[in-house]
C-alpha positions in Angstrom: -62.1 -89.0 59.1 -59.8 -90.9 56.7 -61.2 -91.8 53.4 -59.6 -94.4 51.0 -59.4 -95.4 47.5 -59.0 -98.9 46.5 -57.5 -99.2 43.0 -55.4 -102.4 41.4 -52.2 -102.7 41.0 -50.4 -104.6 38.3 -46.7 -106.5 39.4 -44.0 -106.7 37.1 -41.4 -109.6 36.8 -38.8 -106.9 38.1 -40.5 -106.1 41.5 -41.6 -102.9 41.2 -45.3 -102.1 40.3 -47.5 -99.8 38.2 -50.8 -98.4 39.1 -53.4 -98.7 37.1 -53.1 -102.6 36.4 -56.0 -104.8 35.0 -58.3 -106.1 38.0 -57.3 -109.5 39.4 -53.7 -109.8 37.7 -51.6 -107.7 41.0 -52.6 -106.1 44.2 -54.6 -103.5 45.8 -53.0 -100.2 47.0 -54.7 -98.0 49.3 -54.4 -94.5 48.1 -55.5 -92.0 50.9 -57.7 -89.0 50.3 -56.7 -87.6 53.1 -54.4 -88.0 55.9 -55.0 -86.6 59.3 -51.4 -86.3 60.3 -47.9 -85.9 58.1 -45.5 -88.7 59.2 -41.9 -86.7 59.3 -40.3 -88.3 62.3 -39.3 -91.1 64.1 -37.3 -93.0 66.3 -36.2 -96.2 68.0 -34.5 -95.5 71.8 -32.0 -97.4 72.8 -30.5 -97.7 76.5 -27.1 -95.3 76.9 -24.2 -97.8 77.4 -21.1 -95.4 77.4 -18.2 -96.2 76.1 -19.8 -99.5 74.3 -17.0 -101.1 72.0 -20.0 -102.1 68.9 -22.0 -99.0 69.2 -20.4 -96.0 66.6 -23.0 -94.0 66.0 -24.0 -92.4 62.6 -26.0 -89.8 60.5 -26.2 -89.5 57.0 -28.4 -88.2 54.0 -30.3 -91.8 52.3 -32.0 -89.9 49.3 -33.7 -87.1 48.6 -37.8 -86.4 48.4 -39.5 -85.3 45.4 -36.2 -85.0 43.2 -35.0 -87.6 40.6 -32.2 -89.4 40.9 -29.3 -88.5 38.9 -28.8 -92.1 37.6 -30.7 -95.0 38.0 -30.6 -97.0 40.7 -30.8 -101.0 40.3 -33.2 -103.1 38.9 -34.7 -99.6 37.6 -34.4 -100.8 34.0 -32.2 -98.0 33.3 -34.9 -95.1 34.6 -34.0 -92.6 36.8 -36.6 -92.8 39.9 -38.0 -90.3 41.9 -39.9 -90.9 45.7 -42.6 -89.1 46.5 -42.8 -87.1 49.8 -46.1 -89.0 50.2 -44.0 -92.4 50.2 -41.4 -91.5 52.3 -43.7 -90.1 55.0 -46.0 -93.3 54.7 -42.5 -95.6 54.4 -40.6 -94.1 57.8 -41.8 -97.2 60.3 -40.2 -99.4 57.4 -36.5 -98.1 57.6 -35.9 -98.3 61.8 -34.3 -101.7 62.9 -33.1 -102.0 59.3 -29.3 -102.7 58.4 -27.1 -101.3 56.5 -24.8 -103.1 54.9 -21.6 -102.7 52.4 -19.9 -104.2 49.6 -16.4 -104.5 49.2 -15.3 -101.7 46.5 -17.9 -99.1 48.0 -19.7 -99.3 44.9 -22.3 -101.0 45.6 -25.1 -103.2 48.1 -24.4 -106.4 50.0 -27.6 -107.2 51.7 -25.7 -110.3 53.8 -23.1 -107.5 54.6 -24.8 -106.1 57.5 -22.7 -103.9 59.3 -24.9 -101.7 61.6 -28.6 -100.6 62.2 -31.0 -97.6 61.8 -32.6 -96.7 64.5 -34.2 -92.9 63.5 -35.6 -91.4 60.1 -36.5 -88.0 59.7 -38.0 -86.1 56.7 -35.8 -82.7 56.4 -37.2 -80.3 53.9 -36.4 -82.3 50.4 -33.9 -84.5 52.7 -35.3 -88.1 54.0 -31.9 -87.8 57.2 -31.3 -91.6 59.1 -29.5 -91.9 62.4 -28.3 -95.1 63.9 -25.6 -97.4 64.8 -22.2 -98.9 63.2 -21.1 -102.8 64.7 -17.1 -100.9 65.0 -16.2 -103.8 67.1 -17.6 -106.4 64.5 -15.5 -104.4 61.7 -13.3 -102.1 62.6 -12.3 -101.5 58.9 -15.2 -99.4 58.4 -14.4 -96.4 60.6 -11.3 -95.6 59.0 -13.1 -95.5 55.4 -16.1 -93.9 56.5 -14.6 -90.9 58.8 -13.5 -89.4 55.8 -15.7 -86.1 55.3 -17.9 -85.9 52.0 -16.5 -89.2 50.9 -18.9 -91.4 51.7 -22.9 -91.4 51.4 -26.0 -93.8 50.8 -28.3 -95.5 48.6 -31.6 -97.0 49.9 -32.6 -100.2 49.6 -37.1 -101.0 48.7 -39.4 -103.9 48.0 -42.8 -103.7 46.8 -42.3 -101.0 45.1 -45.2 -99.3 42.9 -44.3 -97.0 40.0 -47.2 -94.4 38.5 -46.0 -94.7 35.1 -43.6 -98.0 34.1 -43.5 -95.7 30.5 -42.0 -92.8 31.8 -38.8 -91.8 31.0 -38.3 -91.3 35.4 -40.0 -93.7 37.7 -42.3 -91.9 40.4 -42.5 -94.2 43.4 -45.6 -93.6 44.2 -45.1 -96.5 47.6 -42.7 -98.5 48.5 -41.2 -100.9 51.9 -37.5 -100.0 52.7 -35.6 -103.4 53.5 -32.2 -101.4 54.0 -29.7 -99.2 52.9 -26.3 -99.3 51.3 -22.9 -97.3 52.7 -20.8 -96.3 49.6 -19.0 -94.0 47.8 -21.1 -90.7 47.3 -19.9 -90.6 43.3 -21.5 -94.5 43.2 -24.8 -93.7 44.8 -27.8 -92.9 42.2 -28.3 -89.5 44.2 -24.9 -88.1 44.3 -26.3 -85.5 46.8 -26.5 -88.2 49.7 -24.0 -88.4 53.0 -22.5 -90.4 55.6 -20.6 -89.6 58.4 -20.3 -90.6 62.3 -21.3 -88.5 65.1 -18.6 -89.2 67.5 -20.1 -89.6 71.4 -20.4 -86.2 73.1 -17.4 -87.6 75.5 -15.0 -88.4 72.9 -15.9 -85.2 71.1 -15.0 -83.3 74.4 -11.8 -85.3 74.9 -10.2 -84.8 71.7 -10.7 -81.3 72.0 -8.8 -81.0 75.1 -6.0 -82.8 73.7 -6.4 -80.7 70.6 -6.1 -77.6 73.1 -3.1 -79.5 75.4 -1.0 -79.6 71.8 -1.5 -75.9 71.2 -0.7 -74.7 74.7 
């Protein structure tokens, strides 16, 4: 059995929210007493279509789980934020089919800048890991930026987000909706400890290490 408790929620002109609002001025959030599974997976399968020009797929690191960030992230105010495991888990059906866009500079979020799509989400140890697509044919200046190893990572993007204490000198997210995520450069990202990189198809993988092998013979 699942048991809840209802408590209000005050909003704050910024978007984010803090428990513990006066009754009637915000919304409710559920908080769950108990949960009968943990939500650390999933996934969105799509048909294999090999060799397809606007598929490049990708894997990268979008924030870390119970850890602050090591700046603050936008329209935090300044604080430093930290996301529960607890939010993350109950916030995984919110990121698949979401984009991911970029902003000329890589320092930064272009929400009408969508270049690609998520399509997996997967809570690794302190690590919330997404998987998913690049549109390569749609802009084929992103791979040669983003193939770069450890240059690149990511920076999520929320709505409705609901903060435990607005006082606090870090921001626990307590809740939140992702709408998206950002590709950028790792040293611009609030968690500097995020990645992004492209997993190259199994048969272009195996190709280029037979030419590799052809150049050394």
């Amino acid at each position: 059995m699942v048991r809840a408790e209802w408590r209000d929620v005050g909003r704050t002109d910024t978007g984010w929210q803090s428990e513990g609002g006066r009754r009637g001025e915000g919304q409710q959030e559920m908080l769950w007493g108990q949960r009968p599974t943990q939500l650390r997976a999933m996934a969105v399968e799509f048909p294999q279509v090999h060799g397809h020009p606007n598929r490049l797929p990708f894997e990268g690191v979008l924030t870390l789980v119970d850890i602050a960030s090591d700046k603050a992230p936008s329209g935090s105010r300044g604080h430093r934020v930290l996301l529960t495991r607890a939010a993350v888990e109950a916030a995984l059906p919110s990121l698949l089919g979401m984009a991911v866009d970029y902003k000329a500079g890589w320092d930064g979020h272009d929400a009408r800048q969508k270049c690609g799509i998520i399509t997996s989400a997967e809570v690794d140890g302190q690590r919330l890991v997404v998987g998913g697509y690049l549109f390569a044919r749609d802009f084929p200046e992103l791979e040669a930026k983003v193939q770069t190893e450890g240059l690149m990572g990511m920076s999520y993007e929320l709505a409705d987000a609901h903060v435990a204490d607005m006082g606090a000198a870090v921001w626990t997210l307590t809740r939140a909706t992702f709408t998206g995520a950002a590709i950028l450069l790792r040293e611009k990202a609030a968690y500097r400890s995020t990645s992004f990189r492209l997993k190259r198809p199994v048969q272009a993988a195996a190709a280029e290490t037979v030419r590799q092998a052809l150049r050394r013979a």
